[in-house]
C-alpha positions in Angstrom: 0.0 0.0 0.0 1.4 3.3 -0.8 1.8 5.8 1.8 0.2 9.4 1.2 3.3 10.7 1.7 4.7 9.1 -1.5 1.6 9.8 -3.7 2.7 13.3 -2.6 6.5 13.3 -4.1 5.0 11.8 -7.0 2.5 14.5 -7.6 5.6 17.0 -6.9 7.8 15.0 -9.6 4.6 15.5 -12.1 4.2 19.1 -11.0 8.2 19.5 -11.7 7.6 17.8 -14.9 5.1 19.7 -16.4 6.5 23.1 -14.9 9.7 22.5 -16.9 8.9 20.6 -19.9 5.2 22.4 -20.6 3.8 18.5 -21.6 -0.2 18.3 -21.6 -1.2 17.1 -18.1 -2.4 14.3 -20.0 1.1 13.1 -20.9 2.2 13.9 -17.4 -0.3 11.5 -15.5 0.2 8.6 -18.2 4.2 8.9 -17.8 4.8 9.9 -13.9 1.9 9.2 -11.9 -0.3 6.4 -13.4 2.7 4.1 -13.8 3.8 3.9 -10.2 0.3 3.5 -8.9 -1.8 1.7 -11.5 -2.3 -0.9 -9.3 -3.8 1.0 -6.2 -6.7 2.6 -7.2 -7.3 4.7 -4.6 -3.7 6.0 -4.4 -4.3 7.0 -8.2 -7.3 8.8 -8.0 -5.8 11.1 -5.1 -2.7 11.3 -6.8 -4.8 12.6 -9.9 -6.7 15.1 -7.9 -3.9 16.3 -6.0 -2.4 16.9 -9.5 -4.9 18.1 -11.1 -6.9 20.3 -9.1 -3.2 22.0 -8.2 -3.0 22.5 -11.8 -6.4 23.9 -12.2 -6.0 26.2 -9.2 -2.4 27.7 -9.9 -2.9 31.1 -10.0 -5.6 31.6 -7.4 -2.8 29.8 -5.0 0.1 31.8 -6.7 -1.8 35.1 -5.4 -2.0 33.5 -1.8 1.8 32.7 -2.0 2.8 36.1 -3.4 0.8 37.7 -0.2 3.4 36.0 2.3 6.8 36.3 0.9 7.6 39.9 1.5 10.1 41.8 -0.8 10.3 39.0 -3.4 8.6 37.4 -6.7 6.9 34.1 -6.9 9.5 33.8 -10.1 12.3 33.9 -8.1 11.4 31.5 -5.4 13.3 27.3 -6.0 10.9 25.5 -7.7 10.7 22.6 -5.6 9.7 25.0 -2.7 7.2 26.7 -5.1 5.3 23.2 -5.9 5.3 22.4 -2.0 3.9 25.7 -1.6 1.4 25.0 -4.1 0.1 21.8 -3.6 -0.1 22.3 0.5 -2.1 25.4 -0.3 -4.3 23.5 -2.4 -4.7 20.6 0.3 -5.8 23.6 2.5 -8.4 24.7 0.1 -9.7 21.6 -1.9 -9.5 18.8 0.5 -11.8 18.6 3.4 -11.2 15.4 4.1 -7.2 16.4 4.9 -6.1 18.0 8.5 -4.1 21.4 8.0 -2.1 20.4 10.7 -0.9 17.1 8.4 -0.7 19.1 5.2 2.0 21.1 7.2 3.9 18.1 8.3 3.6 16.6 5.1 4.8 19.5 3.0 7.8 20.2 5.7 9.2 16.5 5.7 8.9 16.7 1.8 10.9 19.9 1.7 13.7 18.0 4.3 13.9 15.5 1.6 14.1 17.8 -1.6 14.7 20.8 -1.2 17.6 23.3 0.4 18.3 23.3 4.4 16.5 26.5 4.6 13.2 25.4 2.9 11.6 23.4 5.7 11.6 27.0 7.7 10.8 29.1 5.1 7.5 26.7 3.7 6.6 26.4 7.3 6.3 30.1 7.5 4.3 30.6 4.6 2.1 28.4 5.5 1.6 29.5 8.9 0.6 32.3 7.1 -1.0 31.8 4.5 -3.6 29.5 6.8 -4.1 32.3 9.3 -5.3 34.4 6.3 -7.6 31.6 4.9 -9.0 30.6 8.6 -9.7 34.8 9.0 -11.4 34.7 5.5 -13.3 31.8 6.1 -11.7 29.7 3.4 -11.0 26.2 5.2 -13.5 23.9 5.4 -12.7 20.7 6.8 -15.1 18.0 7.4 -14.5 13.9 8.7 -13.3 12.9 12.2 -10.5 14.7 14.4 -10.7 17.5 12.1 -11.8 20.2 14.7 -8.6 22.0 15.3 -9.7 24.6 17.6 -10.0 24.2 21.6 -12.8 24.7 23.8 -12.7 26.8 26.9 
């Protein structure tokens, strides 16, 4: 069974694919994500939401990034951190089912693993953000068991 961890790299490597090479995200899902998890049928279909729905959404979560790094351009940020940026923000907004708290650890253990030394810090912080914002705006909605986040006094 794959882990939801590793459906996540592989949506990155498709992201990274298709944000270098420009490929239809049709080519992308038939040569990076449906080969690994053909097998596992529910792994595929997250994989191919996560994917697609990051894809569909890119701008709208571009703008939210843009808000919370101060003094710089999306452009100019590593791609790898970009794409963790991107696909967290659109677990945030897309996925109900998913805690923020363990889109956070999931996006910071995948930045450990590919990105610079920095990046952990630096996605955590923009996230932090960037969910404050959304929480204030009314923009998460997350439904399922244990995924009440706030305290009652």
């Amino acid at each position: 069974m794959t882990h939801r961890r590793e459906i996540r790299e592989t949506v990155l490597q498709a992201l990274y694919a298709e944000e270098l090479s420009r490929d239809s995200w049709e080519h992308i899902l038939k040569v990076i994500i449906k080969p690994g998890l053909k097998s596992e049928k529910d792994a595929l279909k997250f994989a191919e939401n996560l994917f697609l729905r990051t894809l569909n959404h890119q701008e709208e979560i571009d703008e939210i990034i843009q808000k919370h790094i101060k003094n710089w351009k999306i452009e100019r940020l590593t791609t790898i951190d970009k794409l963790i940026l991107r696909i967290a923000l659109c677990e945030f907004l897309y996925f109900e089912q998913i805690p923020t708290k363990v889109t956070i650890n999931e996006a910071l253990e995948i930045a450990k693993k590919y990105s610079t030394s920095k990046s952990s810090n630096f996605v955590n912080g923009i996230l932090d953000a960037a969910l404050e914002e959304l929480r204030e705006a009314d923009r998460i909605n997350k439904k399922g068991r244990g995924l009440i986040e706030s305290s009652i006094n």
